[in-house]
ChimeraX commands (.cxc) that place a marker at each C-alpha (Angstrom):
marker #1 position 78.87,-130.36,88.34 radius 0.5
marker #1 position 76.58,-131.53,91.19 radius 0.5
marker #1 position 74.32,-133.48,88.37 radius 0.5
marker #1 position 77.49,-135.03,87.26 radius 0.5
marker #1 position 78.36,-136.28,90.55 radius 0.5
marker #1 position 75.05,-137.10,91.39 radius 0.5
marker #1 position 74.28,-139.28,88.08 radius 0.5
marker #1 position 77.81,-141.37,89.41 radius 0.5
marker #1 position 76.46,-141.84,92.84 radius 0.5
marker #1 position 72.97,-143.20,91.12 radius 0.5
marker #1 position 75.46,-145.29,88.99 radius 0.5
marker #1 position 73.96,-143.64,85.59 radius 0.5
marker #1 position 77.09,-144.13,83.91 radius 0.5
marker #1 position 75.56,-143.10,80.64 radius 0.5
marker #1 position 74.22,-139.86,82.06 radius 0.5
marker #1 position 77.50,-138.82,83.57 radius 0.5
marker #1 position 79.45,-139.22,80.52 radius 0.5
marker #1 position 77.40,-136.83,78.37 radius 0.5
marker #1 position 77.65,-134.51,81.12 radius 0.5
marker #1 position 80.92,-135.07,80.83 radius 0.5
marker #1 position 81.44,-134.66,77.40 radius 0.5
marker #1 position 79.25,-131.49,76.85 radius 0.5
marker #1 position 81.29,-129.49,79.65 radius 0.5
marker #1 position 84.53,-130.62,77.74 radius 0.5
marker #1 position 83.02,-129.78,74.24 radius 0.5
marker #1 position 82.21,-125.59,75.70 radius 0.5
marker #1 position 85.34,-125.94,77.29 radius 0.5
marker #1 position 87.04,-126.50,74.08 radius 0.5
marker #1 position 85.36,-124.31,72.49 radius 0.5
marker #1 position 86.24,-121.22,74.15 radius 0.5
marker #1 position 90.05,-121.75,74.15 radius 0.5
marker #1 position 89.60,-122.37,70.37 radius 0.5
marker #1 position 87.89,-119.29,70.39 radius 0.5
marker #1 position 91.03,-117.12,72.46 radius 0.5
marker #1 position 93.33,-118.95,70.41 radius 0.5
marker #1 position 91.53,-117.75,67.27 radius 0.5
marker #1 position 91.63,-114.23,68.28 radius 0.5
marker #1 position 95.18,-114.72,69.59 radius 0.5
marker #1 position 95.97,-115.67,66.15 radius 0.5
marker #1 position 93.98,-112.98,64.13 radius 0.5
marker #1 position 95.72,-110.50,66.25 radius 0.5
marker #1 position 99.20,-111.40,65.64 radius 0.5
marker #1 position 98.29,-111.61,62.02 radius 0.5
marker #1 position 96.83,-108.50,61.63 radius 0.5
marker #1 position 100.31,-107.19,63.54 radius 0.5
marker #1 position 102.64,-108.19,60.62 radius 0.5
marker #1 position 100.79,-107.72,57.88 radius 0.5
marker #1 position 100.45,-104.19,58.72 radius 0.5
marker #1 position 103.78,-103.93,59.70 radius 0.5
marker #1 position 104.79,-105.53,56.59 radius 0.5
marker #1 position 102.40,-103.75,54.03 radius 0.5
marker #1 position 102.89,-100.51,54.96 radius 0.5
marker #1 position 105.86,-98.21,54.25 radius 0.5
marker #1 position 105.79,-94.84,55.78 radius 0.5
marker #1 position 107.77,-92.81,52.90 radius 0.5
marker #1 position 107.88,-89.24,54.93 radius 0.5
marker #1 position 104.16,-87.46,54.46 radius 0.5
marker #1 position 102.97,-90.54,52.41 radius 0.5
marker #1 position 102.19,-94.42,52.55 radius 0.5
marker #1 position 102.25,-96.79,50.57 radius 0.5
marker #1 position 99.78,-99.12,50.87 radius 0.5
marker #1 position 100.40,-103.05,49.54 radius 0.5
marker #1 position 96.78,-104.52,49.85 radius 0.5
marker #1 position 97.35,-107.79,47.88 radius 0.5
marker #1 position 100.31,-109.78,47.64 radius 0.5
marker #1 position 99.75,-112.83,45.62 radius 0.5
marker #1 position 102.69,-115.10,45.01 radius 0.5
marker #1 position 105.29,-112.39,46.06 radius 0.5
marker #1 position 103.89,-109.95,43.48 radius 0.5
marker #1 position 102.10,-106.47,44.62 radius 0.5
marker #1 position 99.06,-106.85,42.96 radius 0.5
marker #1 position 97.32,-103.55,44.34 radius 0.5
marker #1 position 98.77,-100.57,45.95 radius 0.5
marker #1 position 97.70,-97.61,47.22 radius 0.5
marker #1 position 99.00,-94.29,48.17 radius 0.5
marker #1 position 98.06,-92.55,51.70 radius 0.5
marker #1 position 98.47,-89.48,53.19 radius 0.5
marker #1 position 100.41,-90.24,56.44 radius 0.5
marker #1 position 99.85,-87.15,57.74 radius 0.5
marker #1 position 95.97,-86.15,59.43 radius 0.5
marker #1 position 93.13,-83.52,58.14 radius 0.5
marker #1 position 95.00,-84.88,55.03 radius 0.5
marker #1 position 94.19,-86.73,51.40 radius 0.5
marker #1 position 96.02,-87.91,48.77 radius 0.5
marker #1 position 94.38,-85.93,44.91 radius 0.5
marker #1 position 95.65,-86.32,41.41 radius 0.5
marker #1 position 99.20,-87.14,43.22 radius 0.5
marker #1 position 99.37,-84.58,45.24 radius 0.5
marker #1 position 98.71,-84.05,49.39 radius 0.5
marker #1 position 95.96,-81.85,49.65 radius 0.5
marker #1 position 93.96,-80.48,52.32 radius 0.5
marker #1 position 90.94,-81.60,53.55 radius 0.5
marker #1 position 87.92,-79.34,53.38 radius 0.5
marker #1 position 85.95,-78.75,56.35 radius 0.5
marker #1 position 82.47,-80.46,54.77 radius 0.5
marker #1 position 84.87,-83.41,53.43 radius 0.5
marker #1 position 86.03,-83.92,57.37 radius 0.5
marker #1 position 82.15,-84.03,58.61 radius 0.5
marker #1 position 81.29,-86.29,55.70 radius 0.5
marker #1 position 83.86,-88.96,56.61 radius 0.5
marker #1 position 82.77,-88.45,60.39 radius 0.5
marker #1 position 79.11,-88.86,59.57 radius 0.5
marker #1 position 79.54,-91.42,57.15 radius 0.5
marker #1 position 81.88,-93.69,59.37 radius 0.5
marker #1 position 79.52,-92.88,61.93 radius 0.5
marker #1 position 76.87,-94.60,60.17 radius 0.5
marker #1 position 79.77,-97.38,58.89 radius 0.5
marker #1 position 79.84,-98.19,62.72 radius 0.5
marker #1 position 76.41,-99.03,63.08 radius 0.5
marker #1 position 75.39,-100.87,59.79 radius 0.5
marker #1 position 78.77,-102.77,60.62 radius 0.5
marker #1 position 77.84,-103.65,64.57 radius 0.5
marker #1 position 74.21,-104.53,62.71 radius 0.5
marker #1 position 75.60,-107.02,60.66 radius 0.5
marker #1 position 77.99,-108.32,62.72 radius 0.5
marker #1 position 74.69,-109.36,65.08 radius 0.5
marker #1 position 72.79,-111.04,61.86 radius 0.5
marker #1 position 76.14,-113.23,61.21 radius 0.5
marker #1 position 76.67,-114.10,64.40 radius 0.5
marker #1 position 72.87,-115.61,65.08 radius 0.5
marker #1 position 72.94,-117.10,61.58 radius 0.5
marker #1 position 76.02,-119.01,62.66 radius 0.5
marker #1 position 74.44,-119.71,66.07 radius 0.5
marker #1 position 71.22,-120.95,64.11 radius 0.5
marker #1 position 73.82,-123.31,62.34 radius 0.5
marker #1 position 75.06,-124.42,65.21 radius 0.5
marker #1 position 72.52,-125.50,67.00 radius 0.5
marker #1 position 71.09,-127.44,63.98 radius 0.5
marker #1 position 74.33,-129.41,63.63 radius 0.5
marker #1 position 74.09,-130.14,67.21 radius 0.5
marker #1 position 70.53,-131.32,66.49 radius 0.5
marker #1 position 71.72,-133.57,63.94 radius 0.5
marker #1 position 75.02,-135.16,66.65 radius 0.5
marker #1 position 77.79,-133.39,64.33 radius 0.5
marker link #1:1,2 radius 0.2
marker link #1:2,3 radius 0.2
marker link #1:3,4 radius 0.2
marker link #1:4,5 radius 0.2
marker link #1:5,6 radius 0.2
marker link #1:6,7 radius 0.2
marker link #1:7,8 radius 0.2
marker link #1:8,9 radius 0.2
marker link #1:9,10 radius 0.2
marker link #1:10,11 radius 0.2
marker link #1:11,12 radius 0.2
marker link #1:12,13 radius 0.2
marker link #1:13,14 radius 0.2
marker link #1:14,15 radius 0.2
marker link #1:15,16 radius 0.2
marker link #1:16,17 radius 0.2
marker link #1:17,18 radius 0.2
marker link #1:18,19 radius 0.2
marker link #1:19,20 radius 0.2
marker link #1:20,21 radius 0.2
marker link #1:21,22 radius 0.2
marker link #1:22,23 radius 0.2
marker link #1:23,24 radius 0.2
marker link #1:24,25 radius 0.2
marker link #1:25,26 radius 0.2
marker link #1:26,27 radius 0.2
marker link #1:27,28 radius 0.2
marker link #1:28,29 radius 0.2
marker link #1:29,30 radius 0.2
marker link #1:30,31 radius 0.2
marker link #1:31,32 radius 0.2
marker link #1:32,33 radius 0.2
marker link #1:33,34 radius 0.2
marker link #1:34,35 radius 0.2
marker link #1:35,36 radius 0.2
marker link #1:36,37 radius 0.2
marker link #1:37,38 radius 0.2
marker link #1:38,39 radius 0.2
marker link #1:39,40 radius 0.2
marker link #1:40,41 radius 0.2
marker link #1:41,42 radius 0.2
marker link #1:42,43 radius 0.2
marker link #1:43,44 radius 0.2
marker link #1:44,45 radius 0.2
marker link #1:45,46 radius 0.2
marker link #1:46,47 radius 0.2
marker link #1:47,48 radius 0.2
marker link #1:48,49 radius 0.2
marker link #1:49,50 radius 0.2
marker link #1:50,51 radius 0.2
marker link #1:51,52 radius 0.2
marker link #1:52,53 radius 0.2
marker link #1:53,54 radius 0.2
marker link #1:54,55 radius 0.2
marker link #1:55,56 radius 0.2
marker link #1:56,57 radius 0.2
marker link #1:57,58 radius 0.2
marker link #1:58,59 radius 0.2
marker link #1:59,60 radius 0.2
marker link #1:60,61 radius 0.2
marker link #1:61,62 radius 0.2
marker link #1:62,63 radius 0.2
marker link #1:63,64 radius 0.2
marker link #1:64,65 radius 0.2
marker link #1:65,66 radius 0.2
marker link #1:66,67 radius 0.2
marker link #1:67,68 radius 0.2
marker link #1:68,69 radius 0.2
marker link #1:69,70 radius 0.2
marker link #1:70,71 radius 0.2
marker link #1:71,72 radius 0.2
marker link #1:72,73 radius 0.2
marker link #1:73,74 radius 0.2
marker link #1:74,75 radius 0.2
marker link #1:75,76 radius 0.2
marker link #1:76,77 radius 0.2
marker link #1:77,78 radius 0.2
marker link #1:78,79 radius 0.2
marker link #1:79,80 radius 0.2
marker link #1:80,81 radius 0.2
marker link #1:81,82 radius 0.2
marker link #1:82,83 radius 0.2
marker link #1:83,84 radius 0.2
marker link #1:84,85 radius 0.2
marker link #1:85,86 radius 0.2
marker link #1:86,87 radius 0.2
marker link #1:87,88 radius 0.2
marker link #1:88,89 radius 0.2
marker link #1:89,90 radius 0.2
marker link #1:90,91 radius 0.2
marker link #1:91,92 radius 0.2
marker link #1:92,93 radius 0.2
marker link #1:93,94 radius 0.2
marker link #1:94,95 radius 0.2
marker link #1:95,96 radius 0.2
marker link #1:96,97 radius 0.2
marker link #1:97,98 radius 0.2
marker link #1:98,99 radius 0.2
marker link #1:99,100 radius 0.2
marker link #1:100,101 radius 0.2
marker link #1:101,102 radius 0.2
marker link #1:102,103 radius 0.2
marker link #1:103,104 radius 0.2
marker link #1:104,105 radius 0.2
marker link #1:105,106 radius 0.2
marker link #1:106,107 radius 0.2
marker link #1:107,108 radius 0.2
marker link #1:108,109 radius 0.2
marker link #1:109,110 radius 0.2
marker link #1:110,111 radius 0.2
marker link #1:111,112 radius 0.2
marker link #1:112,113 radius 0.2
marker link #1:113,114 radius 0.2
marker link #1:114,115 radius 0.2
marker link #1:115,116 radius 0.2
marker link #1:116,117 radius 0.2
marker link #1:117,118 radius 0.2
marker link #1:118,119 radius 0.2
marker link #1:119,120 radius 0.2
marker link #1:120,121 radius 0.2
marker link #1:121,122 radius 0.2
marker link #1:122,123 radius 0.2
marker link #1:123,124 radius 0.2
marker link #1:124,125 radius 0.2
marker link #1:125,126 radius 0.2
marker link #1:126,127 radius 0.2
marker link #1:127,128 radius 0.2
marker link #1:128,129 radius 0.2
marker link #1:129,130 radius 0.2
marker link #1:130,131 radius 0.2
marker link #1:131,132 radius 0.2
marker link #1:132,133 radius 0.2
marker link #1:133,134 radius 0.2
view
């Protein structure tokens, strides 16, 4: 702020209007960004509400819904330490229960991982367009 005022006291009229212009353009950007996850969270609200019917110990799972058709569903066990086998509830055997700990676990880090490599690709991206004035 104090270079901006200071480039319109040295009547650098050029100077003060990129200033100008590049706190406006982060400024934009971060509301775009709130408003983005705004709107990813209310999406992800109703479409779970909407895909998922609770049917006493079960769920039922619509995963895609293309043109008003249920193209893929999937049965659930509703209830914990439980899984859904040959259409039956079943339950879960001690090893199975450390196996999905261990493996989502793991799942958590490969996913934080990637989630790091995607975010300074697009970074990388961004900072070439900006090279280039797009």
């Amino acid at each position: 702020m104090k270079d901006f005022v200071s480039s319109i006291f040295n009547d650098d009229l050029v100077e003060a209007r990129r200033i100008l212009e590049n706190r406006i353009d982060k400024i934009i950007e971060e509301k775009l960004q709130l408003i983005g996850i705004r709107v990813a969270e209310e999406l992800d609200k109703d479409l779970t509400e909407a895909n998922v019917l609770k049917q006493g110990r079960t769920k039922l799972i619509r995963l895609r819904i293309r043109k008003g058709k249920v193209q893929r569903r999937v049965k659930k066990s509703a209830v914990k330490g439980f899984v859904f086998r040959f259409g039956k509830l079943s339950r879960m055997t001690p090893m199975e229960r450390r196996h999905r700990k261990m493996g989502a676990r793991r799942a958590k880090i490969k996913r934080k991982a990637k989630m790091g490599q995607s975010i300074r690709k697009r970074f990388r991206a961004l900072q070439r367009r900006k090279s280039m004035g797009v």
